[in-house]
C-alpha positions as CSV (number, residue, x, y, z in Angstrom):
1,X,-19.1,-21.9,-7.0
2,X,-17.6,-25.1,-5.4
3,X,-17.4,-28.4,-6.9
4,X,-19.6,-30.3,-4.8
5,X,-18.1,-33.8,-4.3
6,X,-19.9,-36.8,-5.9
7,X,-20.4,-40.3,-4.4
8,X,-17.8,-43.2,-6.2
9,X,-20.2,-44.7,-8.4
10,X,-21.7,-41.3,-9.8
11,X,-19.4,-40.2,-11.7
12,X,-19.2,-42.1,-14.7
13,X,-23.0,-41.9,-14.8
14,X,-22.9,-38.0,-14.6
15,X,-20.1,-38.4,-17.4
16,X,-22.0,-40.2,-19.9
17,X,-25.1,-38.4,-19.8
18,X,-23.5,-34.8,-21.5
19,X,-20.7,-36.7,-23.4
20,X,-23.2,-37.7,-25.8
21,X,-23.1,-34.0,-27.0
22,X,-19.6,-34.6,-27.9
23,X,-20.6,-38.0,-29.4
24,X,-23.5,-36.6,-32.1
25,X,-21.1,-33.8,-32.8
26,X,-17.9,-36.4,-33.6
27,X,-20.6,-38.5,-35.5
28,X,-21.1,-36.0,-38.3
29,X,-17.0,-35.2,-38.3
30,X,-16.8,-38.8,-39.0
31,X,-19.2,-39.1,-41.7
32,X,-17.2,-37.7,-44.6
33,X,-13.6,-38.9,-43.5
34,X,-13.7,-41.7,-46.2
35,X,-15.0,-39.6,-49.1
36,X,-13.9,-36.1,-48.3
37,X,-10.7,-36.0,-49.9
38,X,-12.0,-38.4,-52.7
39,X,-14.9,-36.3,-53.5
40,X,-12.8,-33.0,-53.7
41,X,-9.5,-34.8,-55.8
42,X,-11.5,-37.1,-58.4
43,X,-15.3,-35.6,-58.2
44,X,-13.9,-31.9,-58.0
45,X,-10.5,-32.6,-60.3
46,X,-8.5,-30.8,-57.9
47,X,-4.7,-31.9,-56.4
48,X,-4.3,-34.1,-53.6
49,X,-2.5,-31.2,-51.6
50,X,-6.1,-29.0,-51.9
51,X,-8.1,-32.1,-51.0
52,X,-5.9,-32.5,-48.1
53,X,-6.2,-28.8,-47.4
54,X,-10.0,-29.1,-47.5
55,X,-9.7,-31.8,-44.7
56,X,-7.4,-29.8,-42.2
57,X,-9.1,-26.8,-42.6
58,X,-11.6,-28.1,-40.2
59,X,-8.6,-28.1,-37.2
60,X,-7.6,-24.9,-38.7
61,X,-10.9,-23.7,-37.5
62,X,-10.9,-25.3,-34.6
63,X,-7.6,-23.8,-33.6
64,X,-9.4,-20.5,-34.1
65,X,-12.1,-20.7,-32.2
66,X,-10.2,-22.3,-29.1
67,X,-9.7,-19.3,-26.8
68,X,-13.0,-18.0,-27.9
69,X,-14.2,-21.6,-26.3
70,X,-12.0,-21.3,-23.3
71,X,-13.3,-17.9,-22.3
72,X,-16.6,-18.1,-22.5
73,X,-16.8,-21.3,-20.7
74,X,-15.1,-19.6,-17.9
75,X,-17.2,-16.6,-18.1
76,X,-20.9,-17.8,-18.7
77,X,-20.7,-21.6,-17.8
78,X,-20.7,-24.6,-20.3
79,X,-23.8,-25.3,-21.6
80,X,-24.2,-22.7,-23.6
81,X,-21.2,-23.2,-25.4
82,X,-22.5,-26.8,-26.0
83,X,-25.6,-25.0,-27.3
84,X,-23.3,-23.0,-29.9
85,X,-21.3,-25.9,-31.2
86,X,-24.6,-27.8,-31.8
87,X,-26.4,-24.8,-33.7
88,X,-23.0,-24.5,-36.1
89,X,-22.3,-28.1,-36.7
90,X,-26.3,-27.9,-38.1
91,X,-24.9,-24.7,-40.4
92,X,-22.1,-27.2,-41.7
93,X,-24.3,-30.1,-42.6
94,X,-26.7,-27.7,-44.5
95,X,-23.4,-26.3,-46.6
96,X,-22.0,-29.7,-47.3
97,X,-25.3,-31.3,-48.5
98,X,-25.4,-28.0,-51.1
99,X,-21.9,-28.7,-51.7
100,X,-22.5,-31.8,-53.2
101,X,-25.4,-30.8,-55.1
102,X,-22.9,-27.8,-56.8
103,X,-20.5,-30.9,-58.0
104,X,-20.5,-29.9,-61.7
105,X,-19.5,-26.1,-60.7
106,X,-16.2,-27.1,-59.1
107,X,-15.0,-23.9,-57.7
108,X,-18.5,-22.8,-56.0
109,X,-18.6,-26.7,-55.0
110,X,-15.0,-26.4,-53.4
111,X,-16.7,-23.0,-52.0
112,X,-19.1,-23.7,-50.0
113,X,-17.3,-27.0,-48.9
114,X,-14.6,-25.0,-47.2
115,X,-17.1,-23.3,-45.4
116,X,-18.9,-26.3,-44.4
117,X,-15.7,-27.3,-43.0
118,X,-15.2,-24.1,-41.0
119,X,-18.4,-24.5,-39.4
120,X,-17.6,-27.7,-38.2
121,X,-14.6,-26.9,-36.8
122,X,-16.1,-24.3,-34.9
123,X,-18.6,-26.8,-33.6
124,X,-16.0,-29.2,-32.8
125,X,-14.5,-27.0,-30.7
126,X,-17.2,-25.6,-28.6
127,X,-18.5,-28.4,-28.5
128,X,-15.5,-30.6,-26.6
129,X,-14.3,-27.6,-24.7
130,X,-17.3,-27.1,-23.3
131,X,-18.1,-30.8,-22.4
132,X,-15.4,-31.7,-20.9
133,X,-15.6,-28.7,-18.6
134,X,-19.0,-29.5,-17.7
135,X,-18.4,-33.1,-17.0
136,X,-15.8,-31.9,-14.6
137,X,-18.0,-29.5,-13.0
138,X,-20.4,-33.0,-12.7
139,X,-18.0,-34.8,-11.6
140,X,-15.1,-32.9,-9.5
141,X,-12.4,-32.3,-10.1
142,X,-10.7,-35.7,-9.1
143,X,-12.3,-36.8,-11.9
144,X,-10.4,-34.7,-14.8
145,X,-9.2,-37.9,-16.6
146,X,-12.3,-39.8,-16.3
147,X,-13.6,-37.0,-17.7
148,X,-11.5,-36.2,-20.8
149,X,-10.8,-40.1,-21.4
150,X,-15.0,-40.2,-21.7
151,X,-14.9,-37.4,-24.2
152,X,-12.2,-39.5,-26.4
153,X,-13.6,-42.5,-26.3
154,X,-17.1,-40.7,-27.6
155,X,-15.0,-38.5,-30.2
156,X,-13.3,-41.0,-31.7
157,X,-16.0,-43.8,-31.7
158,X,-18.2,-41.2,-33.2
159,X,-15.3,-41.3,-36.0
160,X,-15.4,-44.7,-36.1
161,X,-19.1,-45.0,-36.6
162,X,-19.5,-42.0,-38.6
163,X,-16.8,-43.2,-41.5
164,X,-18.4,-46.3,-42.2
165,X,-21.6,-44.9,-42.4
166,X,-20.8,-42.4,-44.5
167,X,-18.9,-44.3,-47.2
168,X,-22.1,-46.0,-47.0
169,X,-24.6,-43.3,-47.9
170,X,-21.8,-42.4,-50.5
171,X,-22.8,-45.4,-52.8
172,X,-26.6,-44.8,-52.5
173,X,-27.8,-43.0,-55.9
174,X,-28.9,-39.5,-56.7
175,X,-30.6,-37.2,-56.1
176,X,-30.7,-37.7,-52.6
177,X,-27.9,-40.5,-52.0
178,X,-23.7,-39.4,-52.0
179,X,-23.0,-36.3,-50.2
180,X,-26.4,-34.9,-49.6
181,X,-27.1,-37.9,-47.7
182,X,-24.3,-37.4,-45.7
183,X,-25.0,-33.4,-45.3
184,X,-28.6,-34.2,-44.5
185,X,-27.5,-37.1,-41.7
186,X,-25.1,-34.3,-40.3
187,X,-28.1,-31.8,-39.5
188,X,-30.3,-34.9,-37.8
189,X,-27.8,-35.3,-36.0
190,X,-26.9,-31.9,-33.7
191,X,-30.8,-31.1,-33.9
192,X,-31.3,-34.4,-31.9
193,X,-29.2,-32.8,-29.7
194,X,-30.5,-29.4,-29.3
195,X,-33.6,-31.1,-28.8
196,X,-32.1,-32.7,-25.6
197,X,-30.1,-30.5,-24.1
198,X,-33.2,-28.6,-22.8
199,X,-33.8,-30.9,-19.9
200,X,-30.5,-30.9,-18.5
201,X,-29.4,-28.6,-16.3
202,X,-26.3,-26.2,-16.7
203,X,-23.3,-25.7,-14.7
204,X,-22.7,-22.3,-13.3
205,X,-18.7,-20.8,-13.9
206,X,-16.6,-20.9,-11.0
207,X,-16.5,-17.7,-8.6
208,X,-13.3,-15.9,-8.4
209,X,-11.5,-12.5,-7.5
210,X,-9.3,-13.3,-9.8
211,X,-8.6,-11.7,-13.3
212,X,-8.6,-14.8,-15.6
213,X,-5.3,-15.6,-17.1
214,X,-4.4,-14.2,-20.6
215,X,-4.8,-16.8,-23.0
216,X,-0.9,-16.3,-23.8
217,X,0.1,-16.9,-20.7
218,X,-1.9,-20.6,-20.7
219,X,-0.2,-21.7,-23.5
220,X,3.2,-20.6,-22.0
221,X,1.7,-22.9,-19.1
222,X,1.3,-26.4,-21.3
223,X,3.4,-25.8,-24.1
224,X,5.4,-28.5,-23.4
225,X,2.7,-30.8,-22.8
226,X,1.2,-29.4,-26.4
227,X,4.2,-30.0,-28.2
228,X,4.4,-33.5,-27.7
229,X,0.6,-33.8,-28.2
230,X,1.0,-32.1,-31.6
231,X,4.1,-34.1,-32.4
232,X,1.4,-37.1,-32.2
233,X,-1.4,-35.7,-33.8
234,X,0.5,-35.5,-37.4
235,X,0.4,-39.8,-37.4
236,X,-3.3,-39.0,-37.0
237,X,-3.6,-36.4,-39.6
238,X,-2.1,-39.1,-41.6
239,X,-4.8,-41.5,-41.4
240,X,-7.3,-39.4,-41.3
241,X,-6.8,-37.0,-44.5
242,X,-4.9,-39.5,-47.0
243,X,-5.5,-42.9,-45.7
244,X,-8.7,-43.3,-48.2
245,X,-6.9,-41.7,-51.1
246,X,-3.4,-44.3,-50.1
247,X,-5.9,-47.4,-50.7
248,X,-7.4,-46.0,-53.8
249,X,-4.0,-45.4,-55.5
250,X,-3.3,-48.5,-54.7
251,X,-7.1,-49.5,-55.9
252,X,-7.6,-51.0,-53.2
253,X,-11.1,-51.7,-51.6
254,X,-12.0,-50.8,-47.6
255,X,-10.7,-48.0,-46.5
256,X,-13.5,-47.0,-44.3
257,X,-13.1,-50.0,-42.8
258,X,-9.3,-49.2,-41.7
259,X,-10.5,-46.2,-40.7
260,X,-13.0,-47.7,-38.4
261,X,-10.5,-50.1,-37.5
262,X,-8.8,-47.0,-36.1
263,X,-11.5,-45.5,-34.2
264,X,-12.7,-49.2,-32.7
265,X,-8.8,-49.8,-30.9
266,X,-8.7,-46.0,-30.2
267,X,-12.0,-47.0,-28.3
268,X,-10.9,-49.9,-26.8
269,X,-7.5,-48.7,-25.8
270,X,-9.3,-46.2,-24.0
271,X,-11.9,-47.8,-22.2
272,X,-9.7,-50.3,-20.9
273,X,-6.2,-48.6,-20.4
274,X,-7.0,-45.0,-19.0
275,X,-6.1,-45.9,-15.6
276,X,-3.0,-46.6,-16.5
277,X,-2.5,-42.8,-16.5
278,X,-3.1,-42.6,-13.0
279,X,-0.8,-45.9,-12.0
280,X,1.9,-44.9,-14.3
281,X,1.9,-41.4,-14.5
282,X,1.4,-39.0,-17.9
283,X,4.6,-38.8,-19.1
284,X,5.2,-43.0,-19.1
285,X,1.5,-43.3,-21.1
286,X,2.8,-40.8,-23.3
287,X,5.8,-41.7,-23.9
288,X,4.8,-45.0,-24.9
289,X,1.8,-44.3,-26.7
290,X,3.8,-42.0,-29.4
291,X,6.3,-44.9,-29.4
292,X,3.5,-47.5,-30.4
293,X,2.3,-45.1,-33.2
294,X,5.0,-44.5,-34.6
295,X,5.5,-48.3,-35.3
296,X,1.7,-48.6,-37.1
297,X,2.6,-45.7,-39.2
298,X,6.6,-47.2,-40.0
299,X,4.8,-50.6,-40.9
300,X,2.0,-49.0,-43.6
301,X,5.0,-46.8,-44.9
302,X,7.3,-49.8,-45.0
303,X,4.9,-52.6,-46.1
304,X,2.3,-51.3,-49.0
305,X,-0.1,-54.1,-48.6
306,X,-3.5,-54.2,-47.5
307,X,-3.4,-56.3,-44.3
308,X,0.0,-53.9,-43.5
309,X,-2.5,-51.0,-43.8
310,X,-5.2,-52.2,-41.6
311,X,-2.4,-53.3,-38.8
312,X,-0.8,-50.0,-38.9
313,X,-4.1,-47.9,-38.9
314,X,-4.5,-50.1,-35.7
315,X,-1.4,-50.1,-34.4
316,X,-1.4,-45.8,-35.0
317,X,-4.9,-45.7,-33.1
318,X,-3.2,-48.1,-29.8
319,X,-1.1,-45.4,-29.8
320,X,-2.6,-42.4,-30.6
321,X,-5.5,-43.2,-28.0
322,X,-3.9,-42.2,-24.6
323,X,-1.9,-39.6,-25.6
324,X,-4.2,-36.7,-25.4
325,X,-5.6,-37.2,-21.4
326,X,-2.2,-38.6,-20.4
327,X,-1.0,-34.9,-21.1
328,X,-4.2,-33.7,-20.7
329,X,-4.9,-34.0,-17.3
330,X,-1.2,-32.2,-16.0
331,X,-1.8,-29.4,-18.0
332,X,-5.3,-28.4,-17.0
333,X,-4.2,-28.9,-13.7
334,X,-1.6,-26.1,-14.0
335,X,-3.8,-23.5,-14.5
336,X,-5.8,-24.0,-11.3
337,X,-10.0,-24.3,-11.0
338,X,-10.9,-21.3,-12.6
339,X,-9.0,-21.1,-15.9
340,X,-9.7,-24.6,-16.6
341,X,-11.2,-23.8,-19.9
342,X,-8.7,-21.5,-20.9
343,X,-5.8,-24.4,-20.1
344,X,-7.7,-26.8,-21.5
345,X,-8.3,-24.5,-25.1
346,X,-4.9,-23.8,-25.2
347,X,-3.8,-27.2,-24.9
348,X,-6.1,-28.3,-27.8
349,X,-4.9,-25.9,-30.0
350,X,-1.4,-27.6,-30.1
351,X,-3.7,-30.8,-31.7
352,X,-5.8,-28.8,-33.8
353,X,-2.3,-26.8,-35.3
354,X,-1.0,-29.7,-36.0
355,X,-3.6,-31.2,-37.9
356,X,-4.4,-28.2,-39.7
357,X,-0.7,-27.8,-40.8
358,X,-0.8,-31.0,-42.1
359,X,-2.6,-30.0,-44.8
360,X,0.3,-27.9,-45.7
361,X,3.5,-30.5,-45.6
362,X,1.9,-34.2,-45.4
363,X,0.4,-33.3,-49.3
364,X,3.0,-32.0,-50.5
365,X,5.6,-34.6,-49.6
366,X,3.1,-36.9,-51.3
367,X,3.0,-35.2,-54.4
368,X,7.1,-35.2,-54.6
369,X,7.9,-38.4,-53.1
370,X,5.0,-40.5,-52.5
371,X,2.8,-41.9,-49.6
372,X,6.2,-44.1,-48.5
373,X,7.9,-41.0,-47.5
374,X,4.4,-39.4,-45.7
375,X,3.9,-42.0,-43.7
376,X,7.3,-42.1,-42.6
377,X,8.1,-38.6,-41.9
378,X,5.0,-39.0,-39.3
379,X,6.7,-41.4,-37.8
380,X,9.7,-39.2,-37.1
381,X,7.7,-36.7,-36.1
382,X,5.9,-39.3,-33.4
383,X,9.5,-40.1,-32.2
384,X,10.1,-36.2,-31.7
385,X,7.1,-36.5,-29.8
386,X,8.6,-39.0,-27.8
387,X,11.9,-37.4,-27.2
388,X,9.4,-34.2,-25.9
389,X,7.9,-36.4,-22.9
390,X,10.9,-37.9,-22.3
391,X,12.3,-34.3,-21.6
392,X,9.1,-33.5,-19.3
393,X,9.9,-36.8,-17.1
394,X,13.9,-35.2,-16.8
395,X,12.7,-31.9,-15.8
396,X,9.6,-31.9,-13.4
397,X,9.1,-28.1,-13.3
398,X,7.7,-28.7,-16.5
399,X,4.6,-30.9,-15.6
């Protein structure tokens, strides 16, 4: 089926109305981001490497469940992928409200809380994939990066509102108040949803005599592109997983705040700099964006201070904002119009490796040398990033 061309002004119009799928679903990944890894380090008593672990498993799931998300969107059309990732993220808010009613059994708490996390990383992907693809089957093609700049700007305000909110319901008092508020807000939320996306209607996968492309051979097709993307994602696995536990040892107060402060410029970088993309090209964006986050995250490694923190988280969320369409957009293109979704999975995945991984090293480097040393190694690997897209500008067979 053909893309039917859309008049100037519809676009954005036809963008908004799905992205809010995307935007619920970000909303509940948000909610626990400033009590996640606090819960499971002091509630739970476990080490700051599990409670980081706990956090990235979510993009550890997500990484799994890419290529499922790419092929089916290819195969039986978006919307009901949309429809799965809303029907999971409801299974993860019902296991982390019994999560956190399970607090004073800490290994059945940490338990179920890792599943919880599964679920939503699962729903996170279907979810994304399958919006983006359907805003660019609502909007044409022309429209890739107004389409995927649309679906950051709702993923990553739905952080932003979702943290503070969260830390929020945190503070309100049993039975019904910490986490279960928070799990109970998280299954609202996707059901609203669900209950929506009835009335619109679907878009129908794209024609073709074409076997689709082995999912190997679409990541040989952006790897590139995903390497510098991942290279960037570890400054954001840096706020997101241990920025709340950095302010607490430093017993310090607000860090859902920096964390919103992070999603709000993420925001506003997008909204008002996406066209730069266009005029200046992906690689230039890039380039500079992984340079600009890598100076927030030198500046809350180099200057432990609370103002420091909140600059850098900004500074890291400038940068970190462009970084994923300004890639984005050449390597969907690369696969042509009817492996979209399988180009556009694979090119996640690099993100949600990253992230996941993260778990892994940022922890530990914690535990042997301190959050100085964390923060800094994400700066070096936001520089590597760098280096990446400057290697894709030198040799255009690459984008």
């Amino acid at each position: 089926m053909a893309i039917t061309p859309t008049p100037a002004s519809a676009p954005l119009h036809r963008v908004l109305t799905v992205v809010l799928f995307n935007l619920l679903v970000y909303i509940v990944i948000g909610l626990p981001n400033a009590v996640l890894t606090i819960f499971v380090h002091t509630t739970l008593g476990y080490s700051t490497t599990l409670a980081g672990l706990t956090f990235a498993l979510q993009y550890a799931a997500t990484f799994a469940a890419r290529s499922s998300a790419g092929r089916l969107v290819d195969k039986v059309g978006p919307k009901p992928v949309v429809i799965g990732g809303l029907a999971t993220c409801v299974c993860s808010g019902l296991l982390f409200g019994w999560a956190a009613t399970l607090h004073n059994t800490p290994a059945i708490s940490l338990a179920v809380m890792l599943l919880s996390r599964l679920f939503l990383g699962w729903a996170e992907s279907w979810t994304s994939t399958g919006v983006i693809i359907w805003n660019i089957h609502r909007a044409g093609a022309e429209n890739t990066a107004l389409a995927i700049s649309w679906n950051g700007i709702c993923s990553y305000g739905g952080i932003a509102l979702g943290a503070p909110v969260g830390a929020a319901l945190a503070l309100l008092p049993p039975p019904y108040g910490g986490l279960v508020a928070i799990g109970g807000l998280s299954v609202i939320l996707p059901l609203l949803g669900l209950a929506l996306i009835g009335f619109y209607q679907g878009a129908k996968p794209h024609a073709s005599t074409q076997a689709p492309i082995p999912f190997r051979k679409a990541l040989h097709l952006v790897v590139w592109h995903g390497s510098a993307l991942a290279a960037g994602s570890i400054g954001f696995a840096a706020i997101s997983s241990f920025l709340a536990l950095y302010y607490a040892a430093h017993h310090w107060h607000g860090a859902a705040t920096a964390l919103a402060v992070f999603g709000v410029v993420f925001v506003c970088i997008r909204f008002f700099f996406a066209k730069q993309i266009k005029q200046r090209g992906g690689v230039f964006v890039a380039m500079t964006s992984l340079l600009v986050e890598a100076l927030g995250l030198m500046i809350i490694g180099t200057f432990p201070s609370h103002t420091c923190a909140l600059l850098g988280a900004a500074l890291t969320g400038a940068g970190f904002s462009l970084l994923f369409p300004a890639l984005g957009v050449m390597a969907v293109e690369r696969a042509g119009p009817y492996n979209r979704g399988a180009a556009l999975s694979a090119y996640s995945i690099f993100l949600d490796l990253a992230i996941a991984c993260s778990g892994f090293t940022l922890g530990p480097i914690i535990e042997l040398s301190g959050y100085r040393a964390m923060f800094l190694s994400s700066a070096g690997c936001c520089l590597l990033g760098a280096t990446i897209s400057y290697m894709l500008k030198r040799n255009p067979t690459a984008h």
